[in-house]
N, CA, C and O atoms as CSV, one atom per row, in Angstrom:
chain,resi,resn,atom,element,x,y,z
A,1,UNK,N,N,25.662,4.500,-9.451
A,1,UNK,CA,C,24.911,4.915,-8.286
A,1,UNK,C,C,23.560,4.199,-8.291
A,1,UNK,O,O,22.744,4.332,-9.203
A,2,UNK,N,N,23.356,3.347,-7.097
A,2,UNK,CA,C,21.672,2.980,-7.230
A,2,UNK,C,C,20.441,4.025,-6.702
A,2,UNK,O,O,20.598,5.088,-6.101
A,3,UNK,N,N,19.458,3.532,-7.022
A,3,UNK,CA,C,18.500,4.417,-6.728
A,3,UNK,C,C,17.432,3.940,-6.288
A,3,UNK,O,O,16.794,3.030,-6.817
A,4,UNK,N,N,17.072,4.702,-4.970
A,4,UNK,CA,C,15.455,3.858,-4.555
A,4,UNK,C,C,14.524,4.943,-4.242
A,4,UNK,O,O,14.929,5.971,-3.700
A,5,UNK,N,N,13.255,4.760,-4.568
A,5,UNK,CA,C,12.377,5.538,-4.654
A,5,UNK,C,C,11.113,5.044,-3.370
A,5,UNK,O,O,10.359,4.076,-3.461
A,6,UNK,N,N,11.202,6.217,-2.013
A,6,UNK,CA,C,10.221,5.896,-1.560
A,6,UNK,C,C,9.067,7.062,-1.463
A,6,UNK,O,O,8.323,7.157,-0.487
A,7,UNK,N,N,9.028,7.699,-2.290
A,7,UNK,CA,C,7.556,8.370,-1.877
A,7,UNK,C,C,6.542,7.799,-1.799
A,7,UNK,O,O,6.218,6.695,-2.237
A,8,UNK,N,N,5.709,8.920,-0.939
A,8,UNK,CA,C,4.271,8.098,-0.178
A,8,UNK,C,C,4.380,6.703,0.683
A,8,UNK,O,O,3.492,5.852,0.734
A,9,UNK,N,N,5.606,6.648,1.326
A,9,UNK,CA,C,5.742,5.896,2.483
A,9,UNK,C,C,6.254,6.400,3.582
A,9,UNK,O,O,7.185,7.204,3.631
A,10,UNK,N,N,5.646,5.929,4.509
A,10,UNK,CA,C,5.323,6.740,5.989
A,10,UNK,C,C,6.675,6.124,6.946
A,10,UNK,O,O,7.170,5.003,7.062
A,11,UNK,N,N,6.910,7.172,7.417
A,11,UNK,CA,C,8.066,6.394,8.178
A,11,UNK,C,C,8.015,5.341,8.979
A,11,UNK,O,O,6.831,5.098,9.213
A,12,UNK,N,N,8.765,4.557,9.542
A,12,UNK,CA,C,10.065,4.231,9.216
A,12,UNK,C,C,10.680,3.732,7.969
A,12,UNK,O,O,11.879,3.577,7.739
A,13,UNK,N,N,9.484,3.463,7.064
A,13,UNK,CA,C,9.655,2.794,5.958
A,13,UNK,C,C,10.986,3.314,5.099
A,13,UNK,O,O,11.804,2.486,4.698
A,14,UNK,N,N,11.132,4.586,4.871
A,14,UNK,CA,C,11.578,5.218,3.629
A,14,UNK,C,C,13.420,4.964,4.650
A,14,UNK,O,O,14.373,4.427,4.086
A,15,UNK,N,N,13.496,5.479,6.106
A,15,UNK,CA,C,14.347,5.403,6.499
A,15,UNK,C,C,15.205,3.396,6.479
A,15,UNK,O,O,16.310,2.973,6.139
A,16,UNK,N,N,14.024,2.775,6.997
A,16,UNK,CA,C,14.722,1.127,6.815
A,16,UNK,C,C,14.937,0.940,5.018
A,16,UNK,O,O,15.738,0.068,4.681
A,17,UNK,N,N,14.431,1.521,4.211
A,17,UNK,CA,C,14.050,1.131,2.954
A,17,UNK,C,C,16.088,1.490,2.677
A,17,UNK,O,O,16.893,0.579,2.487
A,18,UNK,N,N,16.384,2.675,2.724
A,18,UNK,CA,C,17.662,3.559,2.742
A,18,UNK,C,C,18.719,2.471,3.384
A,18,UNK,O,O,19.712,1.999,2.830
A,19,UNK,N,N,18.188,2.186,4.812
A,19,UNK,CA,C,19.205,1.400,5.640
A,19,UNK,C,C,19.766,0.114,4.538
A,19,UNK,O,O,20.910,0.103,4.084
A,20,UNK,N,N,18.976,-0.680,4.301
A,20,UNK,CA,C,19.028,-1.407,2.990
A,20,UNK,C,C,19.745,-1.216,1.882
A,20,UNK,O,O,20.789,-1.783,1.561
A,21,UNK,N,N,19.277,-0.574,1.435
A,21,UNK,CA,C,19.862,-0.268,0.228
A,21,UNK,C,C,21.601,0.309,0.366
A,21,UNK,O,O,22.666,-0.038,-0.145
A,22,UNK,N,N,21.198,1.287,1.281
A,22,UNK,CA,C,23.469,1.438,1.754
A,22,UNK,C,C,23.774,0.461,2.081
A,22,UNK,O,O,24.990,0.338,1.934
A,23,UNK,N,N,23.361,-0.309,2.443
A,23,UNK,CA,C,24.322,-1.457,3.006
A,23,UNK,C,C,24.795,-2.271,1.691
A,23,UNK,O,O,25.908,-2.787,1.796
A,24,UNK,N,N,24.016,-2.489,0.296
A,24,UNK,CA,C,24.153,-2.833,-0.415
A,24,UNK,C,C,25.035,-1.675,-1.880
A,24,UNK,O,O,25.465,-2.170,-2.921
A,25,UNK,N,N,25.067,-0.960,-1.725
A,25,UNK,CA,C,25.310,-0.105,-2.255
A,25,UNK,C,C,26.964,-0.070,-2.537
A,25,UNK,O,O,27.482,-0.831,-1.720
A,26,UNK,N,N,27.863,0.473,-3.307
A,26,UNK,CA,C,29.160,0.940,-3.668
A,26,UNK,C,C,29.570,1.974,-3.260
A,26,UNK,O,O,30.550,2.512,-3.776
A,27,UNK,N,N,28.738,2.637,-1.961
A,27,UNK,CA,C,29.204,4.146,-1.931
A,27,UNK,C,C,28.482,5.258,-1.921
A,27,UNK,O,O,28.314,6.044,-0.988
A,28,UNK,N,N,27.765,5.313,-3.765
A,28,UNK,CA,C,26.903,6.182,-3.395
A,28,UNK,C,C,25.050,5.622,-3.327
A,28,UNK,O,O,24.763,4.458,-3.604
A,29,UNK,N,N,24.269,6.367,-3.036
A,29,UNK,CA,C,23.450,6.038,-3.384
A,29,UNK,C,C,22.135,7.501,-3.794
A,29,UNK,O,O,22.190,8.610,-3.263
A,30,UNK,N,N,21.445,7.221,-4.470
A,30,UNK,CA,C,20.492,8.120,-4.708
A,30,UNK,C,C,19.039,8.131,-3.994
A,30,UNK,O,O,18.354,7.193,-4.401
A,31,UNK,N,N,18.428,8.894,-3.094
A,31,UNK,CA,C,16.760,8.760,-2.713
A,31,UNK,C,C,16.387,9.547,-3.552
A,31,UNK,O,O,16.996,10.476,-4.084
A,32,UNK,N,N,14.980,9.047,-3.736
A,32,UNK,CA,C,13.756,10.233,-4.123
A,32,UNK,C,C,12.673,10.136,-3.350
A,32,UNK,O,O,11.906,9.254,-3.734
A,33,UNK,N,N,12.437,10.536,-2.700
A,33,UNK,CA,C,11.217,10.916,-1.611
A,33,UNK,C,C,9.870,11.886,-1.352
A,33,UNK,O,O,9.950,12.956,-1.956
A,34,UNK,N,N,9.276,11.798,-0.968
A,34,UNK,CA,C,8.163,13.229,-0.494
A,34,UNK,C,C,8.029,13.030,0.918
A,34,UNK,O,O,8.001,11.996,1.585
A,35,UNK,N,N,7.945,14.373,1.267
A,35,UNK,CA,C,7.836,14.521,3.084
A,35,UNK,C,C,8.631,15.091,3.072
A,35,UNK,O,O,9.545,15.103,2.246
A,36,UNK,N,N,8.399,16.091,4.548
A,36,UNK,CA,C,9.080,16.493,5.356
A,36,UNK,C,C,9.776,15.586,7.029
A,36,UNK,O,O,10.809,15.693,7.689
A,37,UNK,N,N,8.816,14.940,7.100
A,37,UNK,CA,C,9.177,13.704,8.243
A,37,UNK,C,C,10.501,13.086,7.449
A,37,UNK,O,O,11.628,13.439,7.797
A,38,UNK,N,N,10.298,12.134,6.353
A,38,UNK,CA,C,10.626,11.111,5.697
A,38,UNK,C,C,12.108,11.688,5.338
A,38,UNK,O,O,13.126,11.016,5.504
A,39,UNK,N,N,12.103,12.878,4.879
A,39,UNK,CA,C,13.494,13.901,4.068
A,39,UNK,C,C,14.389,13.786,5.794
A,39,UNK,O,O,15.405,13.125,6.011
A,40,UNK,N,N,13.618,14.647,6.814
A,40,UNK,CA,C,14.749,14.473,7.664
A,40,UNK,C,C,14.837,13.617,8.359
A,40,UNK,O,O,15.821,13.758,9.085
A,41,UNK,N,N,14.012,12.271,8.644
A,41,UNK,CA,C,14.521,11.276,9.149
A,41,UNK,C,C,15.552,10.408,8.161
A,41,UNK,O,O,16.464,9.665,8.526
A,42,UNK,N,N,15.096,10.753,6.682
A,42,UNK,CA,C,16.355,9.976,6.353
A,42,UNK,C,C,18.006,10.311,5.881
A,42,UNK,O,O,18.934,9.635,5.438
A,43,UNK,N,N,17.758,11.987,6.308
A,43,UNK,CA,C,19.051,12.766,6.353
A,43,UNK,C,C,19.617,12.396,8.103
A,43,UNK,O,O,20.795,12.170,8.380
A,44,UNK,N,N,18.902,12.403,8.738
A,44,UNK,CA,C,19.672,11.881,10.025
A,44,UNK,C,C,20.022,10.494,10.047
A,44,UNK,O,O,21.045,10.050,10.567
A,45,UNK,N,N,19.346,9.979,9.601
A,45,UNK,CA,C,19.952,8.439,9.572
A,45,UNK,C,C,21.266,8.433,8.628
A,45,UNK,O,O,22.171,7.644,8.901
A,46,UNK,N,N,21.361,9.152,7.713
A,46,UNK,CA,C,22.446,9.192,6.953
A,46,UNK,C,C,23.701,9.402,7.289
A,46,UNK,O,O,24.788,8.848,7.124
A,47,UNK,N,N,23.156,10.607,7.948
A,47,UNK,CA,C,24.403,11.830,8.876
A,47,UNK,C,C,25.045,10.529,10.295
A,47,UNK,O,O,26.217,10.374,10.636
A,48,UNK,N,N,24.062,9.942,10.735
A,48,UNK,CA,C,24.615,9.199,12.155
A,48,UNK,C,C,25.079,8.060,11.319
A,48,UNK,O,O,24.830,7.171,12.134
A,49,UNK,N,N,25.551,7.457,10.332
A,49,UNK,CA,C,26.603,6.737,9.805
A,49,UNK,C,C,27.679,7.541,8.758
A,49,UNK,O,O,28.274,6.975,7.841
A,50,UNK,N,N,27.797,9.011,9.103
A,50,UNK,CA,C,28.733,8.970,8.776
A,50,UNK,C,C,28.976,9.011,7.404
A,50,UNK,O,O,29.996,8.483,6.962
A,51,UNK,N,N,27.680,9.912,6.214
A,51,UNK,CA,C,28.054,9.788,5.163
A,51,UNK,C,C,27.642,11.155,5.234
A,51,UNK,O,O,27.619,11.758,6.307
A,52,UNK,N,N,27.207,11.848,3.781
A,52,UNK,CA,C,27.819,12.948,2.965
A,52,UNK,C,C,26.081,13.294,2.301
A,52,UNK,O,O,25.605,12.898,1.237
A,53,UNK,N,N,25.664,13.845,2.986
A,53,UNK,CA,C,23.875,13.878,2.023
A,53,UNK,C,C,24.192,15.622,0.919
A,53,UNK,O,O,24.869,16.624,1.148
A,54,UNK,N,N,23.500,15.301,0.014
A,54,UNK,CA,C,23.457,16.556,-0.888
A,54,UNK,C,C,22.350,15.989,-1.636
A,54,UNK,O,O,21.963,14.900,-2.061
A,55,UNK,N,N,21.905,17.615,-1.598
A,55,UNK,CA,C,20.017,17.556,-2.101
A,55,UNK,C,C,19.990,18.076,-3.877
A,55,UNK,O,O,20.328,19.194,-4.264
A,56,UNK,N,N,19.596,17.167,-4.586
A,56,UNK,CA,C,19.790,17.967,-6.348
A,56,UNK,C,C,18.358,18.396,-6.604
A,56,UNK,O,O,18.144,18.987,-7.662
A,57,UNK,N,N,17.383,18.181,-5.798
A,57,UNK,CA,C,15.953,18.776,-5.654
A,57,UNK,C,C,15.288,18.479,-4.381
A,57,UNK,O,O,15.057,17.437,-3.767
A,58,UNK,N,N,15.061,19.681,-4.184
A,58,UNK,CA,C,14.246,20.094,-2.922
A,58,UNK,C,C,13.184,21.040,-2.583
A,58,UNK,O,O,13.464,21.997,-1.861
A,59,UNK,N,N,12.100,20.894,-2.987
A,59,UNK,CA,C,10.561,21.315,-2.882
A,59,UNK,C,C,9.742,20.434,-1.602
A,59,UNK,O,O,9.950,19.386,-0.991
A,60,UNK,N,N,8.777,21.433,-1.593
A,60,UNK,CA,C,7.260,21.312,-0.504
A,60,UNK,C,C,7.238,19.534,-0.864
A,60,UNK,O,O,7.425,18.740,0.058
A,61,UNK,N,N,7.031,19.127,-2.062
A,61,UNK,CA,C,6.020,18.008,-2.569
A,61,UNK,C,C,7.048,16.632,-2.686
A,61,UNK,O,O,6.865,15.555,-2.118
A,62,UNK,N,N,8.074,16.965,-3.511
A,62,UNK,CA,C,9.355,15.969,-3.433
A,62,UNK,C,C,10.945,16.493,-3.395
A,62,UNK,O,O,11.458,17.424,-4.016
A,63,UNK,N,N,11.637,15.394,-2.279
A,63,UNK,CA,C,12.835,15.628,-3.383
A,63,UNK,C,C,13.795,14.613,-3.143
A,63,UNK,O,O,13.379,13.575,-2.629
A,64,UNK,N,N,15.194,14.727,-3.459
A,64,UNK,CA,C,15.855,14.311,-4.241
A,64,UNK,C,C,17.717,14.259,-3.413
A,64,UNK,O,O,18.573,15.144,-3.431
A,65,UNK,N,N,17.766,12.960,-2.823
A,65,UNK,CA,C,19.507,13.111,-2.074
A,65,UNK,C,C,19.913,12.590,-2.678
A,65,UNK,O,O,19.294,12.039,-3.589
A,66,UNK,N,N,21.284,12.476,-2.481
A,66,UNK,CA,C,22.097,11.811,-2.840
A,66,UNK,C,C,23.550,11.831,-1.583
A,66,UNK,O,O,24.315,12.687,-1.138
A,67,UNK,N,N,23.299,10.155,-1.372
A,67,UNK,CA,C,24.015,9.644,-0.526
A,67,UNK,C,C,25.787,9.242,-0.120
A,67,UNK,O,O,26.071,8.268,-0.817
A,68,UNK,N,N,26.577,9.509,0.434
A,68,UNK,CA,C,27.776,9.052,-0.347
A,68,UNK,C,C,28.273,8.212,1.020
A,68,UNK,O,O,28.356,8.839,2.076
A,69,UNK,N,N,28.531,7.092,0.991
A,69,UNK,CA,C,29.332,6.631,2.311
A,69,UNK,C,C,31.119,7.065,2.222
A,69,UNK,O,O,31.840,7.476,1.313
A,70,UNK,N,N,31.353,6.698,3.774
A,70,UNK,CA,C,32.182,7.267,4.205
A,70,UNK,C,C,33.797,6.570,3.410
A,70,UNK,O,O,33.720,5.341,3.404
A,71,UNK,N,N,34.689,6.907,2.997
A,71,UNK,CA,C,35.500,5.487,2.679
A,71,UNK,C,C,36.742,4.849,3.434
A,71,UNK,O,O,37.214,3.778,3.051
C-alpha cells in the first residue's frame, strides 16, 4: 500500500496530491491528512471514482484513510 501525507495543505492540493498518487497506485492507497475541508474533499473525490474509503483514525486535528480502487 503507498502512502502520502498531506497535512497542512490547503485544498485543492491534498485532493490533486490523492488524484496522483491513485492513479499510480496498485489499488490501495493510504492518506494522512488534517482538516475538515481537506478529509471531505478528499473522501468525495474518492467516492466519485468509485473506490472504497475507510478511516483507521479520525480526530478534530488529523486523520487517517485508506483508499481501495475499484477492480
Amino acid at each position: 500500500m503507498d502512502t502520502i501525507d498531506v497535512r497542512g495543505l490547503s485544498c485543492p492540493i491534498p485532493v490533486l496530491k490523492t488524484q496522483k498518487a491513485l492513479a499510480k497506485s496498485s489499488g490501495e492507497l493510504e492518506v494522512i491528512g488534517s482538516g475538515n475541508v481537506s478529509k471531505e474533499n478528499v473522501t468525495k473525490f474518492a467516492l466519485s471514482q468509485g473506490c472504497q474509503v475507510n478511516f483507521s483514525t479520525e480526530n478534530p486535528d488529523e486523520w487517517t484513510m485508506q483508499i481501495t480502487k475499484p477492480k
